[in-house]
N, C-alpha and C positions, 0 to 999 in steps of 0.2 A: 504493500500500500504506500510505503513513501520511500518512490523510486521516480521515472522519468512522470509526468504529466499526463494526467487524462484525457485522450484526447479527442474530444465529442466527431463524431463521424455522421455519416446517415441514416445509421441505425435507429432505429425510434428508441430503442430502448436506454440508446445512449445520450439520449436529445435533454437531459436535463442540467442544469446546472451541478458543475462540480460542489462537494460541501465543504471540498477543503484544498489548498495548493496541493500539484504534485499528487494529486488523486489516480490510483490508475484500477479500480476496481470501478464499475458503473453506478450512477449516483442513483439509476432506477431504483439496482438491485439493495442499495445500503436505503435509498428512504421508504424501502416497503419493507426491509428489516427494523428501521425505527419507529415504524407505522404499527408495526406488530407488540413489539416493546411497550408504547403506548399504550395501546389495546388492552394488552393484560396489566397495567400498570391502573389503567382506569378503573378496569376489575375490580379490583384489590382493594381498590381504595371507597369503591363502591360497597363490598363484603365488610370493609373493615367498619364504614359508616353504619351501615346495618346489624352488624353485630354490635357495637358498641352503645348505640342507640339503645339497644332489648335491653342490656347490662344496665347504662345509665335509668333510664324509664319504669324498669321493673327493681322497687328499691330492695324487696324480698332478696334478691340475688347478692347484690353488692352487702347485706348483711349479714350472710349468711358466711362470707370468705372472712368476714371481721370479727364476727361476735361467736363465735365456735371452733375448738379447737380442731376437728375433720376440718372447717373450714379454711383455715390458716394455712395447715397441710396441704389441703386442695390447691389452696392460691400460690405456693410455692413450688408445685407441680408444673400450675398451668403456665407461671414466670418462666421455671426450667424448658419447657416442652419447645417452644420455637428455638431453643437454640439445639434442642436435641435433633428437629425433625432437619435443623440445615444440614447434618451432615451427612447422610443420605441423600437429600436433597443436591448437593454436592455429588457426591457420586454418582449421581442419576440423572442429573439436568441436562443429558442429551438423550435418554429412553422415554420413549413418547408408551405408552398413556401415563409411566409412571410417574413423570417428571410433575404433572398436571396435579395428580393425587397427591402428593407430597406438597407440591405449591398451595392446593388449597389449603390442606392440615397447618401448613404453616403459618397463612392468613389469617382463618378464622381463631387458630390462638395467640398469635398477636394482638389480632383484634379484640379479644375476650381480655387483654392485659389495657390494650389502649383505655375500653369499657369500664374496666376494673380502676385506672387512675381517673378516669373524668367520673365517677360516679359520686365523690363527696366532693365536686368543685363545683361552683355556682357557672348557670349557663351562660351567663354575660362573659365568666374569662374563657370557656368554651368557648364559646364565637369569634371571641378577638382573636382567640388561639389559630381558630380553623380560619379565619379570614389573613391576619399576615402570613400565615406558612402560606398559602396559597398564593397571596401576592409575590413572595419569597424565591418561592418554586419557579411559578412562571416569568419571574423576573431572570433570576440566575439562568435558569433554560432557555432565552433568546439571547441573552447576554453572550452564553457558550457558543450557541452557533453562530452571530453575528462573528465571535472571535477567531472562531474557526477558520471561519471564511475567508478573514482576512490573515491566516497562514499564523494563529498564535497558536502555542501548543502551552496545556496542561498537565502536561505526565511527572513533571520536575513537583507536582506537588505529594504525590503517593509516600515519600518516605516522610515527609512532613508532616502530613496530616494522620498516619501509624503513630508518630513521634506524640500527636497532640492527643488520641485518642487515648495511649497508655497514661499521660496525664491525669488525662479527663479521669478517667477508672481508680486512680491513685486516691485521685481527692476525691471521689464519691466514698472510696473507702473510709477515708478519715472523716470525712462528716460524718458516716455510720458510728463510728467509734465515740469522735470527740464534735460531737455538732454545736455549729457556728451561732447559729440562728441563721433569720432572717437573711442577712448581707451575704452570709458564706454562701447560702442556696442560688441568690439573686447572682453572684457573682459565678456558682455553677452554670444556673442556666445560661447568663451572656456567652462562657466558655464554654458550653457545649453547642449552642446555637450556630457561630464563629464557625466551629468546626464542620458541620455538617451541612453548612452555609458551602462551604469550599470542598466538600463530599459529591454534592451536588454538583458542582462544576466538573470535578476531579472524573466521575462516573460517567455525565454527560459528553465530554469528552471522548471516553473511552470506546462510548456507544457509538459517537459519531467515526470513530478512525480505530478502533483497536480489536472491540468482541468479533466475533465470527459467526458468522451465519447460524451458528449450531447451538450458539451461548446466550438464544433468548432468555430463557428463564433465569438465568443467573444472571443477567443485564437486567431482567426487570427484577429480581429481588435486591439486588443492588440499590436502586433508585429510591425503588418503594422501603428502605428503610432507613435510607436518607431523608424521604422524605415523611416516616411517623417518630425518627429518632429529633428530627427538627420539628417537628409539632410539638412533642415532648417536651422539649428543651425549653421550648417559647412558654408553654404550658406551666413548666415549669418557675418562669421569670414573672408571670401577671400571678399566680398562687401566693408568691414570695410580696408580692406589692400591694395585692389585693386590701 
């Protein structure tokens, strides 16, 4: 892919604009693998609004992870379970129908954790939450491509943003232990925000010039956890301020 230049011919299939300098695979075939990405990405995010929804709404539920000791257990299961199902998910994210079955298990428990933090937050920081990630997302995702286009590359940020991530986890552990209050959270969430803010870029990137035809699913679970780990994050900044 970045080798001599793409070089638009008569082919119809080649008739679209390159997405990036030095392009030499066709931008047909790369914007209907983006198109695909998107597709399951809107998925996702549609299952996760719907499941979260039932959590929040049905207060029975969210009570029952709190106030009960099987409940607590449960909640700690269902915390663990999307990171258990990526690793299979990982091995399998070019087996078709498996790949799909895995992806869902991992949505809808995500989703049941998303559920599970916005269930005791008032819906006004819900909203502001789901309204800037959004603006956020779609901002940084034209921003990528306009950059692309004009031959900027993002790859130089992956060891950096690994670097910020192991942070990030450091200090959540010590707020666990020895908590700040207020300011220490507030100052999480901007520092996890930041990060996943440049996730977003880092990934969209990748999709535009790096995945392969074969690494839909793992390109869309990429995004899509970029983009509920920055809902979170923000989530977590209006909670703190509220």
């Amino acid at each position: 892919m970045w080798g001599l230049p793409y070089r638009k011919t008569d082919d119809l299939e080649a008739g679209a604009r390159p997405l990036y300098p030095v392009m030499l695979e066709s931008p047909e075939l790369r914007w209907a693998f983006i198109r695909k990405i998107y597709s399951i990405i809107t998925i996702q995010l549609l299952a996760t609004i719907a499941v979260a929804a039932v959590v929040v709404s049905i207060h029975p539920i969210a009570y029952f992870f709190v106030s009960t000791g099987a409940g607590l257990a449960l909640y700690i299961v269902v915390i663990i379970l999307p990171f258990l199902v990526l690793c299979p998910l990982f091995y399998y994210h070019q087996k078709h129908p498996l790949n799909y079955l895995l992806l869902g298990i991992f949505t809808v428990s995500l989703a049941f954790v998303v559920g599970l933090t916005c269930a005791f937050t008032s819906g006004k920081v819900i909203l502001e939450s789901v309204i800037l990630t959004a603006v956020v997302v779609v901002s940084l995702t034209l921003y990528t491509f306009w950059a692309a286009r004009r031959g900027h590359d993002f790859n130089f940020l992956g060891p950096f943003l690994f670097g910020a991530v192991l942070v990030l986890m450091v200090y959540a552990m010590i707020q666990i232990f020895f908590p700040l209050g207020r300011i220490s959270v507030t100052i999480y969430g901007c520092l996890a925000s930041l990060i996943f803010c440049g996730y977003i870029i880092y990934d969209t990137d990748n999709l535009i010039k790096r995945f392969s035809y074969d690494d839909y699913i793992w390109a869309a679970v990429s995004l899509y956890l970029d983009i509920i780990n920055l809902f979170l994050s923000i989530l977590t900044i209006f909670r703190a301020t509220d």
